[in-house]
ROMAR-367788 format. One record per residue (C-alpha): residue in one letter; x negated, y negated, z. Coordinates in pm, whole numbers, plus 50000, padded with zeros to 5 digits. Layout:
N
AXYZ;...
***
This chain:
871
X380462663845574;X383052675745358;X387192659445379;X388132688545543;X385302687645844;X386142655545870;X390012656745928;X389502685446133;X387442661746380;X389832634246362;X392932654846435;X390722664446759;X390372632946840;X393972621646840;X394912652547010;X392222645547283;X393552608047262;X397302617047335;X396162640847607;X394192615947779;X397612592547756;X399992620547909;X398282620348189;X398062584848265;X401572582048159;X402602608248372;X400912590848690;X402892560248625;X406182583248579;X405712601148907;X404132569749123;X407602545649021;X409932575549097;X408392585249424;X408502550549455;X412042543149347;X413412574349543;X411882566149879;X413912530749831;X416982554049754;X416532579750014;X416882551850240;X420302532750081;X421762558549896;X425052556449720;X427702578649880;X430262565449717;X430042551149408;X431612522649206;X433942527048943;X431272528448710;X429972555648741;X431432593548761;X429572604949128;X427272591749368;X424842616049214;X424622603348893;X424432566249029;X421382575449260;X420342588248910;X420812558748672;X419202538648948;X416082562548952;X416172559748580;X415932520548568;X413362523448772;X411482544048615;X411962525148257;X411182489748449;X408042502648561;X407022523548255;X408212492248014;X405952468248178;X403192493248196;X402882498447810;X403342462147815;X400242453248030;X398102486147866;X399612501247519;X399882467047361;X396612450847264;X394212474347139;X393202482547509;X393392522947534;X390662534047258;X388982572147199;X385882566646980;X387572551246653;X391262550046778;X393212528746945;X396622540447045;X399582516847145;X402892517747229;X405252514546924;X407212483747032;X409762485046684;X411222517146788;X412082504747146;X415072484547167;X414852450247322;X411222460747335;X411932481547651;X411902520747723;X416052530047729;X417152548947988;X418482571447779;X415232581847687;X414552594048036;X416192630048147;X416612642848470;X416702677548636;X417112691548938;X414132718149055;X416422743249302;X414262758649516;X414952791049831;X415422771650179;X414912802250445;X415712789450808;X414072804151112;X416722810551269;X420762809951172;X423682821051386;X426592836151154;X429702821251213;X428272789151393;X425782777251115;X424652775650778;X423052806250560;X419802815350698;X418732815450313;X420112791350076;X419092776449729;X418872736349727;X418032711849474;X414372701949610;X412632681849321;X413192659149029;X411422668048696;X412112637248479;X410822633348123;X410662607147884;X409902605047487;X407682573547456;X406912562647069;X403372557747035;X401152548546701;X397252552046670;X395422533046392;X391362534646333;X389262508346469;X387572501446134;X390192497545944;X392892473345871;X395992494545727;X399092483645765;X400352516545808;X399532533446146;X397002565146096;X399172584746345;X402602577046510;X404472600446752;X407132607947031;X405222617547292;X407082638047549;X405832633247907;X407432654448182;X405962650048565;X407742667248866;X408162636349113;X406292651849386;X409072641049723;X411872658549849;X414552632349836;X416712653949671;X416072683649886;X416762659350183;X420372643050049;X422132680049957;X420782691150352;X422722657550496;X425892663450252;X426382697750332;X425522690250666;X428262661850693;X430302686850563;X430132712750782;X431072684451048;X434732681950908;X437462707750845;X437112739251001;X433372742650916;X430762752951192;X431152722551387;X434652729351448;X434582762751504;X432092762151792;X433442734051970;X436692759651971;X434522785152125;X433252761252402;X435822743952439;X437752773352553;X435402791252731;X434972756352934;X439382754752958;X438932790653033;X436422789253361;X437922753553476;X441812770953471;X440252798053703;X438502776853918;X442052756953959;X443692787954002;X441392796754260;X440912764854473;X443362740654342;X440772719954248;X440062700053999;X443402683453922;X442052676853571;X441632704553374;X440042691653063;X438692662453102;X437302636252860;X434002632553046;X433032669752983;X434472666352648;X431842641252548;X429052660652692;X430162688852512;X430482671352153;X427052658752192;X425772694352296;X427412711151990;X425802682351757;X422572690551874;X423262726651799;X424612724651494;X421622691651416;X418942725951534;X420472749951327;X420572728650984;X417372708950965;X415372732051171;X414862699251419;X416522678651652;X416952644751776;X414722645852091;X416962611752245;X419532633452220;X418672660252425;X416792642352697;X420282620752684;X422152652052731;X419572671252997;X420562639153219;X424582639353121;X424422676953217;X423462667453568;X425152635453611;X428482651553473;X428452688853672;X426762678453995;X428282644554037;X425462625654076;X425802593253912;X422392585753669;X421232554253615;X420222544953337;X418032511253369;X415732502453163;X412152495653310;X411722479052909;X413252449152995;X411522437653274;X408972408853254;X405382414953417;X404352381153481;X400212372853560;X400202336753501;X400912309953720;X404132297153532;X407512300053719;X410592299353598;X413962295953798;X415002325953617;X412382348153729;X413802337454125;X414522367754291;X415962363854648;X419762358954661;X421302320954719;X422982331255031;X423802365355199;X427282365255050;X425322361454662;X423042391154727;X423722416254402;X421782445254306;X417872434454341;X416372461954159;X419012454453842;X418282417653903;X414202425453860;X414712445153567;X416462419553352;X414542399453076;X417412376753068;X418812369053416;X422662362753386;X423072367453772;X420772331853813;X422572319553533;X426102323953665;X425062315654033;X423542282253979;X427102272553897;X427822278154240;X424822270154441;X422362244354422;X418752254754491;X416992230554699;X413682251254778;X411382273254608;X409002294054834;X406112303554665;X403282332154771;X399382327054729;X396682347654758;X393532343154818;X389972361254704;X389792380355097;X393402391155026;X394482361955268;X398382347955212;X400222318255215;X403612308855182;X404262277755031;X407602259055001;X408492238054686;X411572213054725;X412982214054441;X413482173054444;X409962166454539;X408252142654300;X405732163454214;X406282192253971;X406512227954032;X403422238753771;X401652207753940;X401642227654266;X400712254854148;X397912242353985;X397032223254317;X396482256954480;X394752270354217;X392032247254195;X391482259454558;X391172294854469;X394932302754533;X396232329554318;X400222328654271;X401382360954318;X405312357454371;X408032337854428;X411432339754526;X414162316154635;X414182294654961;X417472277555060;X420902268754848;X423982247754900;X426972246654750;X427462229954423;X429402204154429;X430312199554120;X432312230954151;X434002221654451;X435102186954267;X436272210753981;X437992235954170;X439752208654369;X440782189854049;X442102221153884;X444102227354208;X445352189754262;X446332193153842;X448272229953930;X450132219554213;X451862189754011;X455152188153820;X456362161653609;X460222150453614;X462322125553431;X466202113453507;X468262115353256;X472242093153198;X475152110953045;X477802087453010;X479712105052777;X482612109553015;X486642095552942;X486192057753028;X489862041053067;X490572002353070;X493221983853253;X493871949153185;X495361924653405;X498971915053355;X499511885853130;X502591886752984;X503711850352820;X500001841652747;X499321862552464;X496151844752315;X492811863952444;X489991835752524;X487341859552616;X486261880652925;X483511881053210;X480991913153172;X481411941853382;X481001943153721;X480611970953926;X482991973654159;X482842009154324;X480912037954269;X482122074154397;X480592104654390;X482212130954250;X480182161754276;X476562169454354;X474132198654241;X471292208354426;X468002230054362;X469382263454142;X468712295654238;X464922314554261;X464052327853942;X466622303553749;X463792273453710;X461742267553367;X460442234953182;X463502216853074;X465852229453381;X467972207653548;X467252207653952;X469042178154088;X472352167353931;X475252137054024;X478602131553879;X480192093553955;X483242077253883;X482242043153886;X485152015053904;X484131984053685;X486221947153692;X486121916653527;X487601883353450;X489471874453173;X490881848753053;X494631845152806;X496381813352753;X499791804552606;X500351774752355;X503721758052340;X504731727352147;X507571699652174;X508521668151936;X509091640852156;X509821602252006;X509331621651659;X505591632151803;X504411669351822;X503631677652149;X500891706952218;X500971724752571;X497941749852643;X499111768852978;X496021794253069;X495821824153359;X493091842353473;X493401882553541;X491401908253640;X490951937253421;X489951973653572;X487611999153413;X487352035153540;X484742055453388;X484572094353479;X481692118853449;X478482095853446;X475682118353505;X472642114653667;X469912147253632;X466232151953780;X464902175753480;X461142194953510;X459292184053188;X456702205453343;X454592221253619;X451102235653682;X450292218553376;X451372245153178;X451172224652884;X447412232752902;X447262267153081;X450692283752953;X452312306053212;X455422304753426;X455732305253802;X458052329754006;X460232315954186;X458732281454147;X460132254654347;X460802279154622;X458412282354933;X456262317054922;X455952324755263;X454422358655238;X451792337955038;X451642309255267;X452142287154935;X454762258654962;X454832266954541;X455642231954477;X458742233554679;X458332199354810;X458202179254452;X461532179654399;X462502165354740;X459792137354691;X460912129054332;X464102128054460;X463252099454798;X460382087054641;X461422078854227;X465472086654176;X467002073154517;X465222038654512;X466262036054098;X470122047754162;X471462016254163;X469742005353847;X471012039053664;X474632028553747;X474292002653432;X471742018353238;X472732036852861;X472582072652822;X468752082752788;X465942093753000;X463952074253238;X461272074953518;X459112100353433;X456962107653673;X454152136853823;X454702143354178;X451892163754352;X451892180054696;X449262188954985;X447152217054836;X447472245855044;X443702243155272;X442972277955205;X443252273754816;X439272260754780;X437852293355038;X439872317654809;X438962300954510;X434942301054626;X435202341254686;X436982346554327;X434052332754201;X431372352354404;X433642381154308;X432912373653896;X429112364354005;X428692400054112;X430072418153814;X428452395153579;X425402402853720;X425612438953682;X425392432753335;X421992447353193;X420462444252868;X420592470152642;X417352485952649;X416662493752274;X415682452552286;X412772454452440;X409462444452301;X408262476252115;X410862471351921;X410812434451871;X407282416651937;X408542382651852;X409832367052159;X411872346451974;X414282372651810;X413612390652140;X415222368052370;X417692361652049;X418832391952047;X418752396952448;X421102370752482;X423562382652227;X423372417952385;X424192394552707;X427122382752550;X428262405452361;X428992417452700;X429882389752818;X433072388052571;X433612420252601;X434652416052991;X436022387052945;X439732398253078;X438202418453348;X436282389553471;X439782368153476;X441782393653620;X444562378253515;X446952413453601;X445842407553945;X447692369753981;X451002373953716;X453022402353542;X454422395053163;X452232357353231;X454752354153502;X452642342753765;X453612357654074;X452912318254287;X451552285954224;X448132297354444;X447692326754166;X447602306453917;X445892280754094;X442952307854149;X442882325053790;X442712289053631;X439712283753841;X438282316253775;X439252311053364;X437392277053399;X434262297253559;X433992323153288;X434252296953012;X431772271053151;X429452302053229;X429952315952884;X428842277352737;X425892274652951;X425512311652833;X425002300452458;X423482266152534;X420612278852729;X420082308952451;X419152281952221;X417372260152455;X415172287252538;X414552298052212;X412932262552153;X411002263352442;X409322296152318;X409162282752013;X407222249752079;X405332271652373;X404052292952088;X403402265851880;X401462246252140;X399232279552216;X398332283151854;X397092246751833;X394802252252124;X393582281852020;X392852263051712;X394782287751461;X396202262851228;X398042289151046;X401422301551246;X402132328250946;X399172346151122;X401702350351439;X404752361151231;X402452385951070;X401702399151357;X405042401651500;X406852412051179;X409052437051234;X408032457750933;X405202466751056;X406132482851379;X408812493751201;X405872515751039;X403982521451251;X407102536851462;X407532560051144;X404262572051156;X404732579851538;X407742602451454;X407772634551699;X409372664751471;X411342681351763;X411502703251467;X410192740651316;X409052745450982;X411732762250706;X409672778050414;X411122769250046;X409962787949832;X410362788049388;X411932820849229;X411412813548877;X408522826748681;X407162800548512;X406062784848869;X405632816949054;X403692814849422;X404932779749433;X405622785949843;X405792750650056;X407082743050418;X409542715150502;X408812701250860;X412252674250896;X412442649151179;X416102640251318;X416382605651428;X420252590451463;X421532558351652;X422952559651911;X421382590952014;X424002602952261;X427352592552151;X429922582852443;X433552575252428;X433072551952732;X430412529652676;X430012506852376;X426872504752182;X425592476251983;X424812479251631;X424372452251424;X425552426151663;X428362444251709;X429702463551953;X431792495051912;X432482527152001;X431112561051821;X432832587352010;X436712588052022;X438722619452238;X442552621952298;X443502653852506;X447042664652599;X448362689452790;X450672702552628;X452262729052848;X453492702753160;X451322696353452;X451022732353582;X451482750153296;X454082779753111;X454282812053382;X455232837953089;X457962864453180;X461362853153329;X460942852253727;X463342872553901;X463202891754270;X461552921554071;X460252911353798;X457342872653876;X455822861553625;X452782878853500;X450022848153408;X450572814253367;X449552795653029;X448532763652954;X447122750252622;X445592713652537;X445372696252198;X441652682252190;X441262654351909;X437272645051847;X436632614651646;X433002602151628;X430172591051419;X426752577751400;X425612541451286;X422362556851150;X421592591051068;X418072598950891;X416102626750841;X412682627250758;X410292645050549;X407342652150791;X405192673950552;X405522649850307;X402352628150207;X402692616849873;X404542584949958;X401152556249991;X400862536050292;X398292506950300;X397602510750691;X398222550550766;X397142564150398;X401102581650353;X404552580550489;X407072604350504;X410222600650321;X413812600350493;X417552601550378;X419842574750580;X423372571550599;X424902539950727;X427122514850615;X426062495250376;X426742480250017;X424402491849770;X423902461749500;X421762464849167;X419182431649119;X421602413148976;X423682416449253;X426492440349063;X428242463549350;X426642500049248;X428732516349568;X428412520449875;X426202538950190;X428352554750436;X427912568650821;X428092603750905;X430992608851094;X432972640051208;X436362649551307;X438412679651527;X441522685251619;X441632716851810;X443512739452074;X442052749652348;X444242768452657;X443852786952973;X445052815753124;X445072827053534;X447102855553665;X450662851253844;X451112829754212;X447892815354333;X447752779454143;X449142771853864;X447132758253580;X447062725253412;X446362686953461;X447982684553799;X447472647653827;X450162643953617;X447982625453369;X449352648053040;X447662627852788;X444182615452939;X443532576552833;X440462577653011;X437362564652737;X438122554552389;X441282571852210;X441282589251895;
***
């Protein structure tokens, strides 16, 4: 065979060779992007760092590394060693042309592949283009230097080297999906379809309601916030139909039921049936007891039954004790038997149980037998009223007053030998000051005051010395006298001061009129403490304050009879709290299809709990009902909100103790069933109850409320390329309210915000001056609606999509999801940030009804309604 044959066949070879190579290549290429943009699609970067230019070409650069990770480690593993041979060749990667032995991202080039999206159906005016081009798919390609040497020879020099171009269309339509959510988001803001249709209904609604009013005079409320919701979610889920083809089907079932509720004023309940607790074994537990305490603690049984988490047992065992449990069996010829269970019997509740069982007893319910009153509550609401109705008070001595000194005559005995102390001689009072005025009274007042002149003597003693020579001898005379010297001292002042009261040191808040009997109140308001100080502490002291230095001395609590009706009231406030607290229901997202482990399920149960909890904190308290500007308007009403204050917190500790507490005991009760079921291994049960997969699972089970949209690729070059995109709308929460809180990532917030005014007065503008001849011809009113709202999640999802692998259902579909979120490369470098979909309208809407009749507007005189969360 001649040179030439022979190159000829080689050249074939190589060509065959690099062929063979594309195509693996290109199956790498394509899995790591589909791959890398299914991680994207759901944390995309919406706004990106400073380093980079747009989100777009940060979602790109991360799609690149990808891509060059993946495809580096790949030539790594295969193009290295000699592996990948065709006959007498061997091809490799050529390492020495690839810095830092790793495919640049430069290398790797990415285009958009814009595609014809044609809708079903599209509304002018109200929605996007029935037909519009969209970026649908990435083609990416990437040079990759390769060499090829013979397998019989030893050259130094490769036989072949090359750049060998691979291009691969990743096969998903993330791309397609991001540009449908951006201009969707877009459309949501300004005066884009979403605005202008919730113009049109808002006015038409304005338009009928005004007429109606005009008509019948009812309703006060023209526009009201409550319709305004319903409507905001009804024009979502329009303009959510008329973009992706689909809809969120939460959201319309929501809606169906807010129609009703909201036009036929029927109130809709909303429990949950997931967060009840079917129970077949024997085991009881005291918050599974149904029946009320007592006939004043009955609540809402059906609520109560539904609960996973039982706050209303919680909050009433503060109150009541149980003392029996009564317990119903069954037997095999349907025979039953009530059994009751003292709770202080020696034997244990699961050992009766198990008694009866061994005799063929089947439990089938239980509910609660008699209660009495804690006492430990009535001990604690009689302390915290014995502490309220108690004020401290101190004396205090002024003796800065003129003080004047008289001594007694001694004239001729000028030598001073000393004085007597000060005796009191006579004390007279000057002026007294009795309890100030109502209102006039505060920590530090002065509520008793004396002013004395007190007359003080003494002795003192002068003397005289003379001298005389007598027979040339000095004589020394000492004559002496004794006197009485006189002090008068003016203005000593004795004061009873309040240091405090209520022990408002510890529970701030002043008391009206404090000191002074509340007879409309029946509450003596500590009126009697001052008297009592006054007979019981200063009067029996006075004497002693006479000689004692300016200062302050005998401080000193005084408490009074607690009024008998204080402890009855106080009981009541606390049934009042027990019956709103128990009205408090779980959200029912936590249930267990969407969290198997009972662990995070009851985790996450009692955070929802209180969550709440907090949230109602004030209402629970109530303090606006007892003071005004914490001015409280008695000493009972504070008396009663410090006892209810002390209820909510103790509840809220038992709250968070017994969260953890039972947590443990699932734990350990998990634990224990494992070991006798002999499964050594617990990461089987996490397994099982890992989120993930239901998580997938759920995906797979993904209803598209949805028709298909046909897109369709003009070009040439791929001419009869025709596909159909089938997109599933899923957002949280599904029906967005401006009076109810949702909670979303352990927090809880609102996602709807509405402000509307009237802006025209309460009955609106009648247009044309009235005169004899001439009324008014209509009657105007207008109101500024503001919409602010959002979603925490918003995905769509790529039904018709199957080239994303899934080890359990064989493929996935891909979705785009915007939420709030920091996006972070490996390293842990800030790439930007994920962002909700929100919206936002400020519109006018106004209504019009002829001359006489009604007028028109919000009659209630509510011009601005408050009602749900403001914008």
């Amino acid at each position: 065979m001649n040179n030439e044959v022979q190159h000829g066949i080689n050249q074939q070879q190589i060509e065959t060779l690099l062929a063979k190579t594309r195509i693996d290549l290109t199956q790498i290429i394509n899995q790591a992007g589909i791959n890398a943009l299914q991680y994207i699609g759901s944390h995309p970067v919406i706004i990106p760092s400073e380093d980079f230019d747009s989100a777009e070409s940060c979602n790109q650069q991360r799609l690149k590394n990808k891509i060059s990770s993946v495809l580096t480690n790949y030539l790594k593993c295969n193009y290295e060693s000699d592996e990948i041979t065709q006959n007498e060749f061997i091809i490799n990667a050529d390492f020495t042309k690839l810095s830092d032995n790793h495919i640049p991202t430069q290398s790797i080039s990415i285009r958009p592949i814009v595609m014809k999206l044609k809708r079903p159906l599209s509304i002018p005016f109200f929605g996007p283009e029935q037909e519009q081009l969209l970026p649908v798919y990435y083609q990416v390609t990437v040079n990759i230097p390769l060499i090829i040497n013979s397998k019989n020879t030893h050259e130094t020099e490769p036989l072949h080297s090359t750049d060998l171009t691979v291009t691969t269309v990743l096969t998903t339509r993330y791309l397609g999906l991001q540009h449908l959510i951006s201009s969707f988001n877009e459309s949501l803001r300004n005066l884009g379809p979403f605005w202008r249709t919730m113009t049109l209904l808002t006015n038409v609604y304005s338009m009928a309601r005004g007429y109606r009013h005009y008509q019948t005079g009812s309703p006060q409320n023209i526009v009201d916030n409550n319709h305004l919701e319903l409507i905001t979610n009804l024009v979502f889920l329009f303009e959510e139909a008329l973009t992706f083809g689909g809809i969120n089907p939460s959201l319309l079932i929501d809606a169906v039921k807010q129609t009703k509720s909201v036009f036929s004023g029927e109130t809709m309940n909303n429990l949950s049936s997931v967060n009840s607790l079917t129970r077949s074994d024997w085991m009881v537990s005291f918050s599974d007891l149904k029946e009320s305490f007592a006939e004043e603690t009955s609540t809402d049984e059906q609520n109560s039954k539904q609960q996973l988490v039982n706050i209303s047992d919680i909050a009433s065992s503060i109150l009541w004790n149980q003392t029996s449990i009564q317990l119903e069996f069954i037997n095999e010829n349907e025979e039953s038997k009530i059994v009751t269970y003292q709770i202080d019997s020696s034997k244990s509740l699961e050992d009766t149980v198990k008694e009866y069982q061994d005799k063929n007893w089947v439990l089938k319910g239980s509910f609660k037998g008699e209660s009495v009153q804690n006492q430990s509550t009535i001990q604690n609401i009689n302390s915290i009223a014995e502490s309220m109705y108690t004020a401290s008070f101190s004396t205090e001595v002024n003796r800065k007053g003129p003080c004047s000194i008289y001594e007694g005559e001694h004239n001729g005995f000028p030598i001073d030998n000393g004085s007597s102390s000060w005796v009191i001689s006579n004390t007279t009072r000057m002026s007294q000051q009795t309890i100030p005025e109502k209102g006039t009274i505060s920590p530090g007042s002065i509520v008793f005051e004396e002013v004395y002149t007190i007359e003080w003597t003494r002795s003192h003693h002068w003397s005289n010395k003379t001298s005389e020579v007598i027979e040339n001898e000095t004589v020394i005379q000492w004559d002496q006298i004794i006197v009485t010297d006189q002090k008068k001292e003016q203005n000593v002042t004795f004061s009873i001061k309040v240091i405090d009261y209520a022990e408002m040191n510890h529970f701030p808040g002043d008391i009206l009129d404090v000191f002074y009997e509340n007879i409309s109140a029946d509450d003596s308001n500590l009126e009697t403490t001052i008297p009592s100080y006054i007979s019981t502490v200063y009067e029996p002291h006075k004497q002693e304050l006479f000689i004692q230095d300016t200062g302050t001395y005998y401080q000193s609590k005084i408490s009074e009879t607690v009024p008998k009706w204080i402890t009855r009231h106080a009981v009541n406030a606390l049934i009042e709290i027990y019956h709103q607290v128990s009205r408090i229901t779980v959200d029912e997202k936590i249930n267990a299809m969407n969290y198997p482990n009972p662990t995070e399920l009851l985790t996450l149960a009692f955070e929802d709990m209180l969550q709440q909890f907090e949230t109602n904190k004030t209402k629970f308290e109530q303090k606006t009902s007892y003071a005004k500007n914490d001015v409280f308007y008695c000493t009972s009403d504070k008396t009663i909100y410090a006892i209810r204050c002390w209820y909510v917190s103790f509840l809220h500790q038992q709250l968070q103790l017994l969260s953890s507490d039972l947590q443990t005991d699932v734990d350990d009760a998990i634990n224990d069933a494992l070991e006798s079921a002999d499964v050594d291994d617990k990461a089987v049960f996490d397994e099982a109850m890992n989120d993930n997969l239901v998580s997938s699972f759920q995906h797979q089970l993904s209803i598209p409320f949805s028709t298909s949209m046909k897109l369709e690729r003009m070009d040439a070059e791929t001419k009869g390329w025709n596909e159909s995109l089938l997109l599933s709308v899923d957002h949280q929460p599904a029906y967005i309210s401006c009076f109810q809180q949702e909670t979303i990532d352990d927090k809880q917030e609102y996602f709807l915000g509405i402000r509307n005014t009237c802006l025209l007065g309460p009955s609106g503008l009648p247009i044309l001056p009235i005169t004899p001849t001439t009324p008014w011809l209509v009657t105007l009113n207008t109101w500024l609606i503001q919409i602010r709202g959002g979603y925490a999640v918003f995905s769509i999802r790529d039904m018709n999509d199957e080239t994303v692998f899934h080890p359990l259902f064989c493929h996935e579909p891909i979705d785009f999801t915007r939420k709030n979120e920091v996006i972070r490369a490996n390293d842990g470098t800030i790439l930007g940030w994920n962002t909700r979909l929100t919206f936002a309208v400020d519109t006018i809407s106004c209504s019009l009804v002829p001359s006489w009749g009604c007028m028109v507007g919000d009659t209630d005189g509510v011009l601005s309604e408050h009602h749900g969360k403001e914008v």
